[in-house]
MISEFI-553806 format. One record per residue: residue number from 1; chain; x, y, z of N, C-alpha, C in turn. Coordinates in steps of 0.02 Angstrom, whole numbers. Each point is the difference from the previous one (the first is absolute). Layout:
N
<NUM "A" <X Y Z> <X Y Z> <X Y Z>>
...
// end
This chain:
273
<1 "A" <390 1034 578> <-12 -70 -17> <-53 -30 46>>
<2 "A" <-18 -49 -7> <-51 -68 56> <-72 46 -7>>
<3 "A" <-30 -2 48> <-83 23 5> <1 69 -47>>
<4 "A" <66 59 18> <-45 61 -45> <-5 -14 -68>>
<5 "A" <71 -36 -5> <-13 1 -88> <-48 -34 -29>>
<6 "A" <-18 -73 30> <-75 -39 -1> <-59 36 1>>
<7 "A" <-7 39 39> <-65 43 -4> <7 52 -73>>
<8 "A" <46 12 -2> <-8 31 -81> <5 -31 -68>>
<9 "A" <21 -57 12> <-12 -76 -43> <-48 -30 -19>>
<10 "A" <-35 -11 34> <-43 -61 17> <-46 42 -59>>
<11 "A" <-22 51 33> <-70 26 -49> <25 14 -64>>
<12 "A" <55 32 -18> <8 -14 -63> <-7 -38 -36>>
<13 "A" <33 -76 26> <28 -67 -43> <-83 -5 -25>>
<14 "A" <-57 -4 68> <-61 -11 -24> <-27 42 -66>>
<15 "A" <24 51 -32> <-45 41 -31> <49 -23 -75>>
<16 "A" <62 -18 -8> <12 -25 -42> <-27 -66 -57>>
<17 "A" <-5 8 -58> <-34 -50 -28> <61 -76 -17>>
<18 "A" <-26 -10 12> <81 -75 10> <-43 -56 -76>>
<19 "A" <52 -27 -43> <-17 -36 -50> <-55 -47 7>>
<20 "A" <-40 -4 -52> <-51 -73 15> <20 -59 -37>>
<21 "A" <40 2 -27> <26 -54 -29> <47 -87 45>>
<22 "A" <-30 -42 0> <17 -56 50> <62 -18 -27>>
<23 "A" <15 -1 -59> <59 -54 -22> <52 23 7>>
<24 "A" <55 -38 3> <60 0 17> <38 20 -70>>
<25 "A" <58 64 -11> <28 -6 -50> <53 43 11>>
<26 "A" <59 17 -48> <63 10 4> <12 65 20>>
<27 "A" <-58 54 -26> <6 69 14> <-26 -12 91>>
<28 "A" <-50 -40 8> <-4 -2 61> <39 -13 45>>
<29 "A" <45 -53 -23> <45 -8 61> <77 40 0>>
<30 "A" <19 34 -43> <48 40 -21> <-5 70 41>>
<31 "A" <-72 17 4> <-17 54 13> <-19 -6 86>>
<32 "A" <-6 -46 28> <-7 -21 69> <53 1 38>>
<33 "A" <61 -43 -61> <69 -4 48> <38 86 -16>>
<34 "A" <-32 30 -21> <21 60 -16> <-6 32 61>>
<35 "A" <-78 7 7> <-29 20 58> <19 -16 64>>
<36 "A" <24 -36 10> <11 -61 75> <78 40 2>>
<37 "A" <39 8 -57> <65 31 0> <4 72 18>>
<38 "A" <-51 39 -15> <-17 65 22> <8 -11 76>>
<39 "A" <-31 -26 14> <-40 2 84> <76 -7 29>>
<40 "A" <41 -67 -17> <22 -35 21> <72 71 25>>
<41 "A" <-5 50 -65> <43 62 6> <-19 63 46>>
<42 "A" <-36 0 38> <-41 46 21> <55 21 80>>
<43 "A" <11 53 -26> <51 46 63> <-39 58 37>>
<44 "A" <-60 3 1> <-32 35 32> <-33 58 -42>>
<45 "A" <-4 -6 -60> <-62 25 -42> <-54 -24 -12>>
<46 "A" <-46 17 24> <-68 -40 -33> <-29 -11 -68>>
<47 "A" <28 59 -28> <-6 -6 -84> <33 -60 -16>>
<48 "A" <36 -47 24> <16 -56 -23> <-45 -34 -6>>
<49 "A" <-52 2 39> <-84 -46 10> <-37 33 -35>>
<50 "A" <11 44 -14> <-71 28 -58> <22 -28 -75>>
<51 "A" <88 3 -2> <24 -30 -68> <-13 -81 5>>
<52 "A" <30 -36 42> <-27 -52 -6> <-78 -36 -6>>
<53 "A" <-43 42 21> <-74 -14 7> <-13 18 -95>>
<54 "A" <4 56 -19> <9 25 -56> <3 -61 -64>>
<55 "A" <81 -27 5> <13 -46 -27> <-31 -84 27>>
<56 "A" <-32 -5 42> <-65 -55 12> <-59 27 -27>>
<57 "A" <-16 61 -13> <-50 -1 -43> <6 -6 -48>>
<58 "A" <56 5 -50> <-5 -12 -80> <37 -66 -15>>
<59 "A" <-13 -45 62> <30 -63 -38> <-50 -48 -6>>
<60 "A" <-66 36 -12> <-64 -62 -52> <20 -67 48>>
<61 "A" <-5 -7 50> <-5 -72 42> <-11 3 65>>
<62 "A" <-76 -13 11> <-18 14 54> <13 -30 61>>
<63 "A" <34 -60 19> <23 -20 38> <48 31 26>>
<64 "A" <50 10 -51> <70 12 32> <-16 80 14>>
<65 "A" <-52 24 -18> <-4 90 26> <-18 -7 76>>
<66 "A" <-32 -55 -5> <-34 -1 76> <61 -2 56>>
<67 "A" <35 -67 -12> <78 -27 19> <20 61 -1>>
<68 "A" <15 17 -45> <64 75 16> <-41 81 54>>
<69 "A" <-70 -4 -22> <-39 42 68> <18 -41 65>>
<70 "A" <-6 -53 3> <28 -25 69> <61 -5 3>>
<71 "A" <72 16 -38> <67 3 10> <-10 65 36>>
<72 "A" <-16 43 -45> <12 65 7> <-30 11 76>>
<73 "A" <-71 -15 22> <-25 12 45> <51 -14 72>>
<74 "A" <17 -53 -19> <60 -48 63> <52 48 8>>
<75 "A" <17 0 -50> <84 42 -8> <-29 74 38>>
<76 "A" <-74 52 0> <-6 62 38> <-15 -5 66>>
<77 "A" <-13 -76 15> <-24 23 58> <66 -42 65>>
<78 "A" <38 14 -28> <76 1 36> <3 56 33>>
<79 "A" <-4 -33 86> <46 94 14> <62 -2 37>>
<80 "A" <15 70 10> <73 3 6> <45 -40 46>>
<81 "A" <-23 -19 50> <29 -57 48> <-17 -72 -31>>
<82 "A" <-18 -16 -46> <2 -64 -25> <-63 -32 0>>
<83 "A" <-39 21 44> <-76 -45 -5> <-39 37 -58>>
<84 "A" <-68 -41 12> <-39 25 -66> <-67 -7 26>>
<85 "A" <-17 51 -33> <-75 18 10> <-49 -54 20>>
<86 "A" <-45 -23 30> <-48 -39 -6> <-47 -1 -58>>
<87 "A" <-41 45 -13> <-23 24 -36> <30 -20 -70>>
<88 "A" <60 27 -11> <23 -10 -53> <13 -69 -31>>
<89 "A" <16 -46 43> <2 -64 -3> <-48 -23 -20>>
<90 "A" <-59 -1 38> <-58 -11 -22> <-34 20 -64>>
<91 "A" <5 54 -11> <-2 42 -74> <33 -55 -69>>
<92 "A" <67 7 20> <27 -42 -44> <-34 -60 -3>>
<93 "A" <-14 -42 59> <-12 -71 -31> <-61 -8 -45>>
<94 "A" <-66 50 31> <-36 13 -45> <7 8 -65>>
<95 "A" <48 55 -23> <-3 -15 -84> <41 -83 -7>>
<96 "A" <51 -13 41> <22 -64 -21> <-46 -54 -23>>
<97 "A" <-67 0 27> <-20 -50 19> <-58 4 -57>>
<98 "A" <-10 61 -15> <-54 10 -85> <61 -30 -66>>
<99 "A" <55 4 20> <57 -17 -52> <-15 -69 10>>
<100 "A" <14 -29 42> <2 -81 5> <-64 -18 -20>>
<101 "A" <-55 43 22> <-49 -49 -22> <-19 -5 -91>>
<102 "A" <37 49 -26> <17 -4 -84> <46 -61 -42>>
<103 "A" <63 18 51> <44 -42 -18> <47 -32 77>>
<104 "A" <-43 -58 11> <29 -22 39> <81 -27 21>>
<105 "A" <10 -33 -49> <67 -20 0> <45 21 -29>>
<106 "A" <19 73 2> <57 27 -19> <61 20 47>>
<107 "A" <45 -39 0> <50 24 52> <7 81 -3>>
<108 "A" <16 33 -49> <11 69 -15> <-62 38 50>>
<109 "A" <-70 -8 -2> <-34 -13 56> <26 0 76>>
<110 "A" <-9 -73 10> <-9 -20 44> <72 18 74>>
<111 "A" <42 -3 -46> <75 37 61> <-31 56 47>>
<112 "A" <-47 36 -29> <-29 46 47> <-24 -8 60>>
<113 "A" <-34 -55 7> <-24 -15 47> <30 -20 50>>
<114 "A" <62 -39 -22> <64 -23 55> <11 66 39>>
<115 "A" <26 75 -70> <21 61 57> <-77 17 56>>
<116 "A" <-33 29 -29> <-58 -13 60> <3 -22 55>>
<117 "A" <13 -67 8> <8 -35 57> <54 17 24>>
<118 "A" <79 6 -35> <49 37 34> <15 67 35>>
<119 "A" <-31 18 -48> <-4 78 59> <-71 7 43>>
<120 "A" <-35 -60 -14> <-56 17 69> <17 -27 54>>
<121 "A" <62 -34 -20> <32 -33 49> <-19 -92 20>>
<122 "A" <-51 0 -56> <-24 -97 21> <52 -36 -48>>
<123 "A" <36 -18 28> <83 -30 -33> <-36 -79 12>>
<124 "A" <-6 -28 32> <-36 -66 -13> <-59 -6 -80>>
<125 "A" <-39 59 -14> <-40 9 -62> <58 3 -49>>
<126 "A" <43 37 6> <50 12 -58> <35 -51 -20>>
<127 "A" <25 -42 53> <31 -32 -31> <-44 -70 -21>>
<128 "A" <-36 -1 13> <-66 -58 -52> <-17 28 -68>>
<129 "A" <7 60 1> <-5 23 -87> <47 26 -32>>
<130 "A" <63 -14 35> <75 10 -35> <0 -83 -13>>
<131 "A" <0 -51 43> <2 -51 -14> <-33 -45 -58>>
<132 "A" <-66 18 0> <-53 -11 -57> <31 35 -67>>
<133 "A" <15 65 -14> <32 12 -40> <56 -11 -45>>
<134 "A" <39 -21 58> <86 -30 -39> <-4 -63 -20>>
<135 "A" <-50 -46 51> <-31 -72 -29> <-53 15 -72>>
<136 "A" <-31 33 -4> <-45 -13 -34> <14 57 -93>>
<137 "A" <76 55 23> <3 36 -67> <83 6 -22>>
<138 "A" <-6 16 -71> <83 7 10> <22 69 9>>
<139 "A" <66 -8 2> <27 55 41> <-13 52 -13>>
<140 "A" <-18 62 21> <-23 68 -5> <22 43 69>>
<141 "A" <59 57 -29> <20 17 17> <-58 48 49>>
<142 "A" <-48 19 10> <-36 14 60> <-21 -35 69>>
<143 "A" <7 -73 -19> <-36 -24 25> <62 -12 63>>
<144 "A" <72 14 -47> <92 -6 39> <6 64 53>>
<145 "A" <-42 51 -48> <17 43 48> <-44 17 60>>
<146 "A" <-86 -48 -17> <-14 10 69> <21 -55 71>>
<147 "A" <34 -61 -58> <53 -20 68> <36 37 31>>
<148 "A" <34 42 -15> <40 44 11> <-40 33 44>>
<149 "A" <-50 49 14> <-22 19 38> <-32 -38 44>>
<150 "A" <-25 -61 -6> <-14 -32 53> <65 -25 51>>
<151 "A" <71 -28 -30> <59 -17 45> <-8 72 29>>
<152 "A" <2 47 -17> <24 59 50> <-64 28 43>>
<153 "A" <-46 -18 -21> <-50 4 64> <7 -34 61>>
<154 "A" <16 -72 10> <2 -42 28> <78 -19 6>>
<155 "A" <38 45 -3> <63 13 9> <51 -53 -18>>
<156 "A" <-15 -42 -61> <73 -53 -11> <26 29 -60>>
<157 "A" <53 7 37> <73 57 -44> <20 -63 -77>>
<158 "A" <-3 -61 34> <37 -41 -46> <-66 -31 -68>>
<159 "A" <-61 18 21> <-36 -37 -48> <-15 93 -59>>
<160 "A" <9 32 60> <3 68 -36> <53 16 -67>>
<161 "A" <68 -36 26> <61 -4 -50> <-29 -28 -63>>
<162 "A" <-24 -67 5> <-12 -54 -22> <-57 26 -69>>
<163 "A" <-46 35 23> <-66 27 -18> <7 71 -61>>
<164 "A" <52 23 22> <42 79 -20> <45 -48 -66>>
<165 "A" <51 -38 19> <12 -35 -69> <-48 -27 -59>>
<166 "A" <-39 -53 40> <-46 -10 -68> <-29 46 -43>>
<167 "A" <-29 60 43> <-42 68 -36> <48 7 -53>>
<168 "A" <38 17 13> <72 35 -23> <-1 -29 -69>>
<169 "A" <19 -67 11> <-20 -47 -79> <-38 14 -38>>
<170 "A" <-76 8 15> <-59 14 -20> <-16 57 -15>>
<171 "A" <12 39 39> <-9 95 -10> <6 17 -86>>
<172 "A" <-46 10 -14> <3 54 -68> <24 38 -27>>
<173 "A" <31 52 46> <35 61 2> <8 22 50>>
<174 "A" <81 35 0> <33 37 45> <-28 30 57>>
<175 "A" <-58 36 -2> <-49 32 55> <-21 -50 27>>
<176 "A" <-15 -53 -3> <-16 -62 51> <57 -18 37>>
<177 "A" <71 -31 -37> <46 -15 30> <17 38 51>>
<178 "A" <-7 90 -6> <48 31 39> <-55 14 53>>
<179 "A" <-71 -12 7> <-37 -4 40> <14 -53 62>>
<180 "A" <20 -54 -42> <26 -82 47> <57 31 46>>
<181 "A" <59 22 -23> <53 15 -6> <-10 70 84>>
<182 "A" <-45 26 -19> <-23 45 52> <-38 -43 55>>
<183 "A" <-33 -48 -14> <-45 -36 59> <72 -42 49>>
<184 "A" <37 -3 -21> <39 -60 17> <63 46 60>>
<185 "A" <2 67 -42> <44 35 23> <-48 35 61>>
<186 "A" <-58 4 -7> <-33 15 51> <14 -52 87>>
<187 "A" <-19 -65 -35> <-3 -59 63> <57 -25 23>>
<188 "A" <56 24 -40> <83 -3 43> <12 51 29>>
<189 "A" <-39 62 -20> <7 75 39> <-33 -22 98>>
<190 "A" <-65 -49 -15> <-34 13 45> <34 -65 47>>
<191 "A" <25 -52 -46> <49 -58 51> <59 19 11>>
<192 "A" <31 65 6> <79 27 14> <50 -35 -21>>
<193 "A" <-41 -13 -74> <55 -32 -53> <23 62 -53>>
<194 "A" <48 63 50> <-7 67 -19> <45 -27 -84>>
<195 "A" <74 -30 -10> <24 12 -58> <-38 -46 -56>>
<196 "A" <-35 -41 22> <-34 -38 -78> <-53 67 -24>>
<197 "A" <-31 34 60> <-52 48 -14> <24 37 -58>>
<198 "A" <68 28 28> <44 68 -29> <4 -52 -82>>
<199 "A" <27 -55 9> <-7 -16 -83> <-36 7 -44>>
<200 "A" <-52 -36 43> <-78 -6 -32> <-19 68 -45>>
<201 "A" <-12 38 64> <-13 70 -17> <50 53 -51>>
<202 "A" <80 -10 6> <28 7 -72> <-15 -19 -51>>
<203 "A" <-24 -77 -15> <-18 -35 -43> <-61 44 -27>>
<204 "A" <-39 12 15> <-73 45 -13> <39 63 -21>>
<205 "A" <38 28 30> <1 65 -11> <31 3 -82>>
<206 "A" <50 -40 0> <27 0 -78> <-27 -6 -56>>
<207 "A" <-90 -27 27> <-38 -4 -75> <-48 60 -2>>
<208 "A" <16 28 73> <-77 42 7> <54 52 42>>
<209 "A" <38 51 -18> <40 56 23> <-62 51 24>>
<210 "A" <-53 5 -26> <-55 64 11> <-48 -8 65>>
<211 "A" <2 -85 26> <-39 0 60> <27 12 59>>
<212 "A" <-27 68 10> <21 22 70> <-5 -49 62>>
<213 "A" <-55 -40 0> <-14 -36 34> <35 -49 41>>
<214 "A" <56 -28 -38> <30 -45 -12> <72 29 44>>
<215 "A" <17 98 -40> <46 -14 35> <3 26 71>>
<216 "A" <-86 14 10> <-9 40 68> <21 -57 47>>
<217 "A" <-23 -69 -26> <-2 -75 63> <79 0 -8>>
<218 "A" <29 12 -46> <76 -14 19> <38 45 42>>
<219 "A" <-12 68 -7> <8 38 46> <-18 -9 69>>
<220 "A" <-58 -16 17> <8 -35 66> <36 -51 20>>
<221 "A" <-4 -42 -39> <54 -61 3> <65 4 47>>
<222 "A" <43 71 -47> <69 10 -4> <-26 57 68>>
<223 "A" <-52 30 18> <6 24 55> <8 -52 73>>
<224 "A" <-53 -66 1> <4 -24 39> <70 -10 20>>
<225 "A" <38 -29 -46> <73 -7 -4> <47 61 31>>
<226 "A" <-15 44 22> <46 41 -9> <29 42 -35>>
<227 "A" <-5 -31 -75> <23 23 -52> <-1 76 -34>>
<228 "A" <-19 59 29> <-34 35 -11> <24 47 -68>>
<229 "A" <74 -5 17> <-3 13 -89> <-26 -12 -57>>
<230 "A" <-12 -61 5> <-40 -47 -66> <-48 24 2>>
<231 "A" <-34 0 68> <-79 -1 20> <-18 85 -44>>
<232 "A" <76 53 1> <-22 65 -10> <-16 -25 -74>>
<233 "A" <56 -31 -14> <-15 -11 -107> <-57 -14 -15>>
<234 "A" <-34 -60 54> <-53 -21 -40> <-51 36 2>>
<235 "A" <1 54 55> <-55 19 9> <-7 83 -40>>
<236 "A" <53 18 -19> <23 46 -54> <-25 -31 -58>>
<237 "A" <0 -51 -19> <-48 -22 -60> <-77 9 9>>
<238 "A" <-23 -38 52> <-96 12 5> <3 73 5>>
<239 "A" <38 48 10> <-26 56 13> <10 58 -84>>
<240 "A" <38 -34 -39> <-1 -3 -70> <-79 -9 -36>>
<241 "A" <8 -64 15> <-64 -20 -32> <-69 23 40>>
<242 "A" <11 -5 62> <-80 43 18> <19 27 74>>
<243 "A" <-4 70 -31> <36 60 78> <-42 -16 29>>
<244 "A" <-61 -20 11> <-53 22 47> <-10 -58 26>>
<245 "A" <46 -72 -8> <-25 -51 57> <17 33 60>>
<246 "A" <-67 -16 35> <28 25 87> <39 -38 16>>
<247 "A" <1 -85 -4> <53 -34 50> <64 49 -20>>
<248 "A" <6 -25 -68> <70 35 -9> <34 71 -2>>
<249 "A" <-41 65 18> <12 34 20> <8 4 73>>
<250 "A" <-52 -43 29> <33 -11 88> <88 -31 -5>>
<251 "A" <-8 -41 -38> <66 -33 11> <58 44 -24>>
<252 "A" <-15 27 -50> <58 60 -34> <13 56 67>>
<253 "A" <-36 -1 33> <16 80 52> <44 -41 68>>
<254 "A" <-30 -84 11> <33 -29 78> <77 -27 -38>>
<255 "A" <-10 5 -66> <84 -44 -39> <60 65 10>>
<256 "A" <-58 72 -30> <41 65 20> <33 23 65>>
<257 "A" <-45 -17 25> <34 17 83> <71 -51 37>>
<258 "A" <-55 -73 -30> <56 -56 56> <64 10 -35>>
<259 "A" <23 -1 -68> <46 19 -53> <38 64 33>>
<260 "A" <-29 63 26> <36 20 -9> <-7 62 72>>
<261 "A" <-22 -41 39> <-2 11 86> <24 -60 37>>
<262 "A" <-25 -47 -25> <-10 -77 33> <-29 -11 68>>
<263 "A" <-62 30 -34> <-39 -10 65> <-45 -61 -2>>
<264 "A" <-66 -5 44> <-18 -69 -11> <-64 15 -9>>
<265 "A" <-19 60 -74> <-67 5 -17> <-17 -64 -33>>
<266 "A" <49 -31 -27> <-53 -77 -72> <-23 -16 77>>
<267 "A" <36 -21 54> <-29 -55 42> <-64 34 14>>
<268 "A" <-31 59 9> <-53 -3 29> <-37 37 -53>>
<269 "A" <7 12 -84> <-56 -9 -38> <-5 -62 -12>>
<270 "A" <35 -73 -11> <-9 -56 -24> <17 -57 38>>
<271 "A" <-24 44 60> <-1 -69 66> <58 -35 21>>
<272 "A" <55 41 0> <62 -35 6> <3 13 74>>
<273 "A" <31 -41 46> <-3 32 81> <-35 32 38>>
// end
């Protein structure tokens, strides 16, 4: 992810032919929030960005192809500790900013620019164009969920709650909700609000049984806890769905031992003591 995958990005997106068509219409925006939903699913395949780019090219509206080259762009140049590329930021706003100058005032647009500023970290910028936005459009469930990422940048748990409900209302479909549903269970994980986490994260798992992902964070969860039985269940599931995560094969071999030596390997693969 972040700079390598950018460097194998970037020149592509350029060699692609992107719609010439200015106007705004139904296949266009159908096919954008399609796209934005791709990205929005992306577990560490990149073919999710070639499908989503794919489907911005055949939605005949050149704005929102641009917009969704700069979703997509934002969303790769994430890396694994949480920051994001420079470069990539920059990248993105660029196509943002050929989109705006087409169609200026489209919220569906314009939410982008809020994340930008949130993960570049200028939270004073963000929240002037989260603000401008909620004053100036009606409700759109993107614009909820980049509140949502802005409360948890800037760490307020309660406007985060607050932010995670409204989406929730708004959300389109299930893959958004259980996305919220995962952000929320994330920022009680990280405020040692361990049992709302464990809900949260049940809550997700019951609509979405196949993301390993989901139940790898719970497995840690129920490790921090002690719990290590649970911690073995859950992690007997990610290793179902994908043998070859490393975390969770590290964790399957220190659950084997403490289980059934009780020694104190979790503490010193996962920083315990």
């Amino acid at each position: 992810m972040g700079s390598e995958l950018l460097e194998k990005m970037l020149p592509a997106i350029e060699r692609i032919p992107w719609p010439n068509n200015s106007a705004m219409s139904e296949l266009g925006l159908r096919s954008y929030e399609i796209a934005l939903d791709e990205v929005d699913g992306f577990r560490g395949d990149p073919a999710v960005y070639r499908s989503a780019l794919m489907t911005l090219q055949k939605s005949d509206c050149q704005p929102l192809a641009f917009a969704g080259v700069a979703y997509v762009v934002l969303h790769a140049a994430a890396e694994k500790d949480g920051s994001y590329v420079e470069e990539g930021l920059e990248e993105c706003m660029a196509w943002l900013e050929k989109a705006q100058a087409i169609a200026p005032d489209l919220v569906e647009i314009n939410f982008i620019e809020a994340l930008v500023y949130v993960y570049g970290r200028e939270h004073e910028n963000a929240r002037l164009v989260l603000d401008y936005l909620q004053e100036n459009s009606e409700p759109y469930y993107r614009v909820m969920a980049a509140e949502v990422s802005y409360a948890h940048a800037v760490g307020d748990l309660e406007a985060l709650e607050h932010w995670v409900e409204q989406a929730s209302v708004h959300a389109a479909n299930v893959p958004q909700r259980l996305r919220l549903l995962s952000k929320i269970a994330d920022a009680y994980t990280a405020a040692g609000q361990t049992e709302k986490a464990i809900e949260q994260f049940r809550k997700a798992i019951h609509f979405d049984k196949a993301n390993a992902e989901l139940w790898h964070k719970l497995a840690v969860i129920y490790w921090r806890q002690e719990n290590f039985e649970e911690a073995q269940r859950c992690n007997q599931q990610v290793l179902r769905l994908e043998p070859q995560m490393p975390a969770a094969q590290k964790m399957a071999q220190a659950l084997k031992q403490k289980l059934d030596q009780g020694g104190g390997v979790l503490g010193k693969l996962f920083g315990r003591g």
